[in-house]
C-alpha positions in Angstrom: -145.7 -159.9 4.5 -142.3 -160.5 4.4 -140.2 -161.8 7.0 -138.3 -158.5 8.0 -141.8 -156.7 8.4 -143.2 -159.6 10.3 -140.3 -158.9 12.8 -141.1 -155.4 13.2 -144.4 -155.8 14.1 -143.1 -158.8 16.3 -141.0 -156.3 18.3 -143.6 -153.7 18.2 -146.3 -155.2 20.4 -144.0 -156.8 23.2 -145.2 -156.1 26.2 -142.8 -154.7 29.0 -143.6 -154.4 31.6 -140.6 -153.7 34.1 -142.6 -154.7 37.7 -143.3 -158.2 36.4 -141.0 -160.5 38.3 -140.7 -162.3 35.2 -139.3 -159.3 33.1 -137.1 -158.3 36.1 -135.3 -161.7 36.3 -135.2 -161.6 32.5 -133.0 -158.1 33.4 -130.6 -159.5 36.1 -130.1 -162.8 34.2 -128.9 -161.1 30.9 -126.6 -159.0 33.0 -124.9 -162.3 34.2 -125.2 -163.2 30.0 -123.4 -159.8 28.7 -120.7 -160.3 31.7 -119.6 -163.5 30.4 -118.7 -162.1 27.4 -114.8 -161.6 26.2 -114.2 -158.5 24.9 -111.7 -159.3 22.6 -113.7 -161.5 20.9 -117.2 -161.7 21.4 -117.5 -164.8 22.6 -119.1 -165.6 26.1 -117.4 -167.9 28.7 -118.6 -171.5 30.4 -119.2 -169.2 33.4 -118.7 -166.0 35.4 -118.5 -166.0 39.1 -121.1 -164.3 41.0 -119.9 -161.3 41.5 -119.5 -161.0 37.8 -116.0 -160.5 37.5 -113.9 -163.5 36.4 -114.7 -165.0 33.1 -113.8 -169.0 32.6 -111.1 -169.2 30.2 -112.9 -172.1 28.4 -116.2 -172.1 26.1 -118.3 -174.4 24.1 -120.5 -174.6 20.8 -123.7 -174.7 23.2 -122.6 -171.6 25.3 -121.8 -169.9 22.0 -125.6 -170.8 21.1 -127.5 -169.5 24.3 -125.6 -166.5 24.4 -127.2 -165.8 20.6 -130.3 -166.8 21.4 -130.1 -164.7 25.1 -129.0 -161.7 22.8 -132.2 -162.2 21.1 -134.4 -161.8 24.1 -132.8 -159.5 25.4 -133.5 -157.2 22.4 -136.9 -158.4 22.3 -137.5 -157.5 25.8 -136.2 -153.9 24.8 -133.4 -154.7 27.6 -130.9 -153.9 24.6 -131.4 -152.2 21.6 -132.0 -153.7 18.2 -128.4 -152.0 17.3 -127.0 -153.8 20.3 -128.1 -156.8 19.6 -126.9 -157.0 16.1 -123.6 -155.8 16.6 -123.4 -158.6 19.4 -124.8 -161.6 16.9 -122.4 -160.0 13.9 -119.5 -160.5 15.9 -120.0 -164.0 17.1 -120.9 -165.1 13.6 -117.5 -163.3 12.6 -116.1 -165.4 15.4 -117.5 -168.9 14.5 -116.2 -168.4 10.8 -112.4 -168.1 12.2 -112.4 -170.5 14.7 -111.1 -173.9 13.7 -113.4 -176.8 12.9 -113.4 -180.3 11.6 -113.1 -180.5 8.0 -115.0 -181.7 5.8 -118.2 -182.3 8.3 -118.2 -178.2 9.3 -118.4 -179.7 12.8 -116.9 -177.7 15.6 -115.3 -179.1 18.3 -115.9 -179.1 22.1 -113.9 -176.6 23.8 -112.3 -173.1 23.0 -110.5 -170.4 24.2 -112.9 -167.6 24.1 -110.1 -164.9 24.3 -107.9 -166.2 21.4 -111.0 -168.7 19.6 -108.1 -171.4 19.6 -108.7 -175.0 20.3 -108.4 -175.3 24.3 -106.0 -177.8 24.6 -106.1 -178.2 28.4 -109.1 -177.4 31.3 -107.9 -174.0 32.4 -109.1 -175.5 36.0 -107.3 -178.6 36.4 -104.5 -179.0 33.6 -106.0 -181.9 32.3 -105.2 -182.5 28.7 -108.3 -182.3 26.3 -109.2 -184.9 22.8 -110.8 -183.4 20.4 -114.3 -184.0 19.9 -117.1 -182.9 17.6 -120.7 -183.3 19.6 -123.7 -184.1 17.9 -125.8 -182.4 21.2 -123.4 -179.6 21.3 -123.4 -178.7 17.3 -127.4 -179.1 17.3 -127.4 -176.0 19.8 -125.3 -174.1 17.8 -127.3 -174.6 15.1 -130.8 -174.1 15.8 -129.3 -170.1 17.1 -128.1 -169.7 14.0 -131.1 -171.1 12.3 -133.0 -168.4 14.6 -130.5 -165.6 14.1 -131.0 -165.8 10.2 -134.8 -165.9 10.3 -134.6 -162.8 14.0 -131.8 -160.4 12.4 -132.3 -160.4 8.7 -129.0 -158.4 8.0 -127.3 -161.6 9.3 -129.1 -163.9 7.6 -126.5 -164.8 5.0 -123.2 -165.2 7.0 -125.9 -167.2 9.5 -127.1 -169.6 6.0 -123.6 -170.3 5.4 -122.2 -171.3 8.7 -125.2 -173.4 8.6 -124.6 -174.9 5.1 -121.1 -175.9 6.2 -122.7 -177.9 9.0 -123.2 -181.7 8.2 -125.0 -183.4 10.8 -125.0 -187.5 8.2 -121.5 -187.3 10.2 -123.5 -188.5 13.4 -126.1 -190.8 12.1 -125.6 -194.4 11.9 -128.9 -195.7 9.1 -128.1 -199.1 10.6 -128.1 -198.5 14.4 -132.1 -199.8 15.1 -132.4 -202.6 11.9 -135.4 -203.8 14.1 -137.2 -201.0 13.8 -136.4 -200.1 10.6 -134.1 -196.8 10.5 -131.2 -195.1 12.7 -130.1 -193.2 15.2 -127.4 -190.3 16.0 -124.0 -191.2 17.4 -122.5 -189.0 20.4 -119.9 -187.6 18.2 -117.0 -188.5 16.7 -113.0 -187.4 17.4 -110.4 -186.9 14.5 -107.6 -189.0 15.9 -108.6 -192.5 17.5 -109.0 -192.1 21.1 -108.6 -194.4 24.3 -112.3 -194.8 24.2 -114.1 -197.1 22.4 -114.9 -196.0 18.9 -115.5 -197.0 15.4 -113.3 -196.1 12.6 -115.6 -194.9 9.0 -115.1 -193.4 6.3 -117.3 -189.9 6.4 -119.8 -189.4 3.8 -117.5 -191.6 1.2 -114.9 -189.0 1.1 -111.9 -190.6 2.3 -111.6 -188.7 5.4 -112.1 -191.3 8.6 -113.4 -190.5 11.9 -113.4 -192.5 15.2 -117.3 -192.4 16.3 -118.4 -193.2 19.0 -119.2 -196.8 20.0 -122.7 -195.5 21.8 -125.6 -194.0 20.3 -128.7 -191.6 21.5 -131.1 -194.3 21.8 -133.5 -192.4 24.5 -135.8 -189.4 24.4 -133.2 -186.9 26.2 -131.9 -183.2 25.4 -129.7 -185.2 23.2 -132.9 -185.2 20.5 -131.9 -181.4 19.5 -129.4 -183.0 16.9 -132.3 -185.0 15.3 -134.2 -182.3 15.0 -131.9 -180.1 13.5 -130.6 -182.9 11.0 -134.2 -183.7 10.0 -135.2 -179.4 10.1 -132.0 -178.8 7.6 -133.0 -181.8 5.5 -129.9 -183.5 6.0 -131.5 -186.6 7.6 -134.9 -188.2 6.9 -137.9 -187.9 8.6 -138.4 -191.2 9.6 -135.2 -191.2 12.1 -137.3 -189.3 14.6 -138.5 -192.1 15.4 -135.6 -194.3 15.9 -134.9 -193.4 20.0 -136.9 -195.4 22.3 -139.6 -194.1 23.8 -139.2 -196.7 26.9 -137.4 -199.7 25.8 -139.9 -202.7 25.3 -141.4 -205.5 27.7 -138.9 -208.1 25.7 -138.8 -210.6 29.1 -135.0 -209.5 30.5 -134.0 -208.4 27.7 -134.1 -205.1 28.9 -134.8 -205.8 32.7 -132.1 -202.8 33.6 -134.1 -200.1 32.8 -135.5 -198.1 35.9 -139.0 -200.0 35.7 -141.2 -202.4 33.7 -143.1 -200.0 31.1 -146.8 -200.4 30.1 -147.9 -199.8 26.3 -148.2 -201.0 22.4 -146.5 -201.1 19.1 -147.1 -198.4 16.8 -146.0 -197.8 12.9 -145.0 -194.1 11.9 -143.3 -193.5 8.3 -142.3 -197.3 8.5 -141.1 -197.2 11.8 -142.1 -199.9 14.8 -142.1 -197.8 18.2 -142.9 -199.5 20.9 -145.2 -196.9 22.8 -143.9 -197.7 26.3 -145.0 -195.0 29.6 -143.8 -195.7 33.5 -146.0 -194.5 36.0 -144.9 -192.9 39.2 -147.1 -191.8 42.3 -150.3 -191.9 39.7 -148.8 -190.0 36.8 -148.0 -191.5 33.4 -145.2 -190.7 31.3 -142.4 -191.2 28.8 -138.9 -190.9 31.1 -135.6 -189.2 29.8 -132.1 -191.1 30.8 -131.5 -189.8 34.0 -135.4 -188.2 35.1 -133.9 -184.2 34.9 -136.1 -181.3 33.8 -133.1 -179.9 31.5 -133.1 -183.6 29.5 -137.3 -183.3 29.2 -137.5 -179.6 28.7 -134.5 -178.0 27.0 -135.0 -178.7 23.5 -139.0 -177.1 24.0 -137.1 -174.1 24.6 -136.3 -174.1 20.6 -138.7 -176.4 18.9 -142.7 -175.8 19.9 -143.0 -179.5 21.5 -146.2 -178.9 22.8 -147.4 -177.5 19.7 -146.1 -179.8 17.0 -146.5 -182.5 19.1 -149.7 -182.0 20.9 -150.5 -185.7 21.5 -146.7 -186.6 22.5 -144.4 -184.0 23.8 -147.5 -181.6 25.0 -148.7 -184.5 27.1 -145.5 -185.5 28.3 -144.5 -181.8 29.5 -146.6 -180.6 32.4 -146.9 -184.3 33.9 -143.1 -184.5 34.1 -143.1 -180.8 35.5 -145.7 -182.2 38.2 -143.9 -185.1 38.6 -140.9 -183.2 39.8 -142.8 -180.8 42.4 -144.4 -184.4 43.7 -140.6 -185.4 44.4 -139.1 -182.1 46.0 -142.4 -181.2 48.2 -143.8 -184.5 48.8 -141.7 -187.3 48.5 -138.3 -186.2 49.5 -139.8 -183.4 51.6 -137.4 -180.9 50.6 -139.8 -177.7 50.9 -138.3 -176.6 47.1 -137.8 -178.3 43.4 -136.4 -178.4 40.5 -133.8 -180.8 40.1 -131.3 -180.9 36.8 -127.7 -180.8 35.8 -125.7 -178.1 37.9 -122.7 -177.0 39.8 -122.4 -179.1 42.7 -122.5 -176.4 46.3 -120.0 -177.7 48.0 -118.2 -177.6 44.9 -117.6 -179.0 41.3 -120.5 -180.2 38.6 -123.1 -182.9 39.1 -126.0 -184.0 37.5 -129.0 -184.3 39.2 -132.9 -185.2 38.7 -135.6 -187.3 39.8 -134.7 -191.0 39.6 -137.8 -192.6 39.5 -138.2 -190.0 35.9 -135.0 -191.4 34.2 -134.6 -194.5 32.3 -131.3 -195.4 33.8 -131.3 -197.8 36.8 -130.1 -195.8 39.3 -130.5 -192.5 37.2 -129.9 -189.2 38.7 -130.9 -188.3 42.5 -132.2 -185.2 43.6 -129.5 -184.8 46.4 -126.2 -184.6 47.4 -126.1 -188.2 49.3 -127.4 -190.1 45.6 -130.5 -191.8 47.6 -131.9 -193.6 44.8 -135.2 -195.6 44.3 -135.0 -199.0 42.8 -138.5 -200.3 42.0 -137.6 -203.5 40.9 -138.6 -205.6 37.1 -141.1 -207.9 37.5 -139.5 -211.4 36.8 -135.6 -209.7 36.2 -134.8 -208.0 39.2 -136.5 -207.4 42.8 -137.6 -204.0 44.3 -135.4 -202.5 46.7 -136.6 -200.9 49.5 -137.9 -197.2 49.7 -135.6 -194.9 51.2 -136.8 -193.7 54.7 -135.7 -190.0 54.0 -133.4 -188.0 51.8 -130.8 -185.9 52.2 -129.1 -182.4 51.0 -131.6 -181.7 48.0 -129.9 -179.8 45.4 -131.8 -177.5 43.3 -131.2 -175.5 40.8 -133.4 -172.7 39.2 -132.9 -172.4 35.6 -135.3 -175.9 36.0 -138.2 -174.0 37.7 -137.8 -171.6 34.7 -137.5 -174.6 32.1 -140.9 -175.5 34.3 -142.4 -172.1 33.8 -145.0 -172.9 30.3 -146.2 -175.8 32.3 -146.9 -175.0 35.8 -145.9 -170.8 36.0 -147.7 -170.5 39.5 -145.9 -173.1 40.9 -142.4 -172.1 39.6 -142.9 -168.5 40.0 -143.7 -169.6 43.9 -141.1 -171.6 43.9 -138.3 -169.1 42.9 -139.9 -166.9 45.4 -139.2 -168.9 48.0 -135.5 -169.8 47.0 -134.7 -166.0 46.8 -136.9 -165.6 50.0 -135.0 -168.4 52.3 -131.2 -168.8 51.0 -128.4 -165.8 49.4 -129.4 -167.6 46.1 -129.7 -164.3 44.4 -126.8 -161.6 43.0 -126.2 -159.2 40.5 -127.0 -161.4 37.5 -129.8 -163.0 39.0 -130.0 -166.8 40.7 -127.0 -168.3 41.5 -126.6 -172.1 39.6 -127.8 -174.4 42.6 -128.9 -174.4 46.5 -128.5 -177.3 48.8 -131.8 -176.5 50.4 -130.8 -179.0 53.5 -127.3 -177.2 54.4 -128.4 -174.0 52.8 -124.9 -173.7 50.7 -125.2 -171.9 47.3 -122.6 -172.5 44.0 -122.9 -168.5 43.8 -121.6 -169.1 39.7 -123.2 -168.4 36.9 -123.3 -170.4 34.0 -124.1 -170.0 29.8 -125.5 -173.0 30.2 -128.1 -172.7 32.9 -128.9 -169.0 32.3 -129.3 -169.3 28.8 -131.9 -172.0 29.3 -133.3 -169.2 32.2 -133.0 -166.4 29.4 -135.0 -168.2 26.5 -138.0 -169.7 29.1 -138.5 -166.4 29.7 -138.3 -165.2 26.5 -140.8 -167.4 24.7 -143.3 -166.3 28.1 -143.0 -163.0 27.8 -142.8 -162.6 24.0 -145.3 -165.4 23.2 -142.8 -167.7 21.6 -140.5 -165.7 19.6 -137.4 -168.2 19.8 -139.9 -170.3 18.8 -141.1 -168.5 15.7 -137.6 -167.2 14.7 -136.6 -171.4 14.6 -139.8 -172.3 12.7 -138.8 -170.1 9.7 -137.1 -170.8 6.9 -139.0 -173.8 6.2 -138.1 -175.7 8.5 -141.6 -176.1 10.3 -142.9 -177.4 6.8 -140.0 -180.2 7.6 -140.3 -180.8 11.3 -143.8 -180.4 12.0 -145.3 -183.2 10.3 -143.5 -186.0 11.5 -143.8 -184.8 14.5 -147.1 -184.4 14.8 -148.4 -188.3 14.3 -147.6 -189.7 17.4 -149.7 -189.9 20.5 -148.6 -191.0 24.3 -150.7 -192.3 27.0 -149.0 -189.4 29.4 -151.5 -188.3 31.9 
């Protein structure tokens, strides 16, 4: 069956249901999706305010990408017709093939204007001048929707193939970056002109062009893996670099006493690769941290790629203990009543990031509230445990994490959102507001691409059984990704 007729029967049998709760935040949140978008482009803003009037004058490669792949739910939740939907993806790609990249890596950079799709030169907000930079996080988004849009709206599949074919992700990989292990690892990105920062002039791809990389690599299991994936799915980088990121770094003596605790596990070999399997355990659960312990770091690349399918014995272990892991913190340990703790405007104003520290990697990692009480549990032999906080402070929580949460634990986040909507003004016209400082009970009443994009595809993939995740598997690139990713195992339980 071909791939057109596979997607009308796809569309076909979704169910709809309009009392679900599920379908009728799917409804409010896309209304907060289509609001964000400029009209004289089609380009969606960073964010909207809540009463879904003012548009950000700023936008990014990831925004671009969840409004895509928010289109596509929205269709396949019949919230928007097919006509709609295509007409919505045709002009974005129309958009992206204007606006002004890095050549010759087809990289885009950071920030745009999504009124005029010039280069933002300055944070509408503050004034402050911006550097150009090409992300390797930020392009991976932008690729895998338009690895999905080929495969989800045939009639686009072209202009999608060559965006995608201008995209060269060897511009972020450094082959040398783990020597002990045996292969590489992606770079943060890279800026045209040599910044303040630290950075490393090279020559890209051998073709006398230079670009100033940047001096840090991704060397943890974050939402940073979506370039990886994307490089290895487009066959641009090789298998074995999916491997290269540290799982936990090892038990070396001090060597790598800073990290958040002293891990437990084994070296393993995969494609010629040593990993050192490494879990941490917190309050009786084992697992493989992120950097900073948030759900958006664990869980937003399984909104794309079927983790917990490719990678039953890894990923699909790893997922519902992390999601339990964070319900322990919010309703147990810090006693906030409510969870779900990522990234997100701050309440009383700003952007923060936020998680669970005892789930990050980093020494002090991200804290679940407002106050950053952190937990230090020491490294045997390196550095001695701090005492437990006696009691936390203003919690702040953030839906789009109890929807990331929702494959793994749907009760408990359905409940959970229940109660937020119940107990606070957390909820408007497009849905949840960004965050809730359960304590002080202040709300950020913004939306943002970011966060309801991430709200948009978890419910997608729940309702539709997985259709983001189909439309990315096409194309061949689950004949690519799969494989590799389906040798390792984790003691995650």
């Amino acid at each position: 069956m071909v791939l057109s007729a596979l997607l009308v029967l796809s569309l076909a049998v979704v169910p709809v249901n309009a009392g679900d709760p599920l379908h009728r935040y799917a409804k409010d949140t896309w209304r907060s999706m289509a609001a964000m978008v400029e009209p004289a482009t089609g380009l969606p803003a960073d964010k909207v305010t809540g009463d879904l009037k003012t548009r950000a004058k700023i936008t990014s490669p990831t925004n671009v990408a969840t409004y895509l792949w928010s289109t596509l739910v929205a269709r396949d939740l019949r919230l928007i017709s097919a006509h709609d939907a295509a007409a919505r993806a045709g002009r974005v790609l129309d958009a992206l093939a204007r606006m002004e990249r890095n050549t010759p890596t087809g990289q885009y950079y950071n920030w745009y204007d999504p009124a005029t799709l010039q280069l933002a030169r300055a944070f509408p907000d503050s004034g402050d001048p911006i550097r150009l930079f090409a992300s390797s996080v930020d392009n991976g988004w932008l690729a895998t929707a338009l690895m999905m849009v080929r495969n989800a709206i045939p009639a686009h599949a072209k202009a999608a193939n060559r965006l995608l074919a201008s995209m060269d992700f060897t511009a972020y990989y450094d082959p040398a970056a783990r020597p002990d292990a045996g292969t590489g690892l992606l770079r943060g990105g890279f800026w045209p002109e040599p910044p303040p920062e630290c950075h490393i002039a090279s020559d890209y791809a051998g073709t006398g062009t230079t670009v100033y990389s940047t001096c840090h690599h991704y060397g943890a299991p974050a939402e940073t893996r979506i370039g990886q994936y994307v490089g290895i799915a487009l066959g641009q980088l090789p298998p074995e670099s999916y491997f290269g990121p540290y799982r936990t770094f090892p038990d070396n003596a001090c060597d790598y006493g800073w990290q958040e605790q002293k891990p437990v596990g084994s070296w393993k070999r995969y494609l010629g690769v040593n990993v050192w399997e490494g879990t941490y355990e917190y309050r009786g659960m084992r697992y493989v941290p992120n950097w900073g312990g948030s759900m958006f770091e664990a869980l937003m690349p399984d909104l794309v790629v079927p983790e917990a399918t490719w990678a039953r014995k890894s990923w699909g272990r790893n997922h519902p203990v992390f999601v339990r892991a964070q319900i322990e913190h919010g309703l147990r340990e810090a006693g906030y009543g409510y969870w779900g703790f990522s990234p997100s405007n701050d309440p009383h104003g700003g952007y923060n990031v936020y998680g669970v520290d005892q789930l990050g990697m980093d020494e002090p990692g991200y804290s679940s509230d407002r106050e950053r009480t952190s937990v230090d549990p020491g490294y045997e032999g390196c550095r001695p445990a701090k005492p437990l906080p006696e009691s936390y402070g203003d919690g702040v929580v953030t839906p789009h994490a109890s929807f990331l949460a929702l494959p793994y634990a749907r009760a408990a986040a359905l409940d959970n959102l229940a109660r937020l909507r119940a107990d606070f003004d957390a909820y408007g016209p497009g849905g949840f507001y960004d965050a809730i400082a359960v304590r002080s009970g202040v709300v950020s009443k913004w939306y943002l691409a970011l966060d309801q994009g991430m709200a948009m595809a978890a419910l997608g993939n729940v309702l539709t059984g997985g259709d983001l995740h189909r439309y990315f598997a096409g194309s061949g690139v689950e004949a690519r990704l799969r494989p590799v990713m389906s040798l390792e195992e984790w003691d995650a339980r």
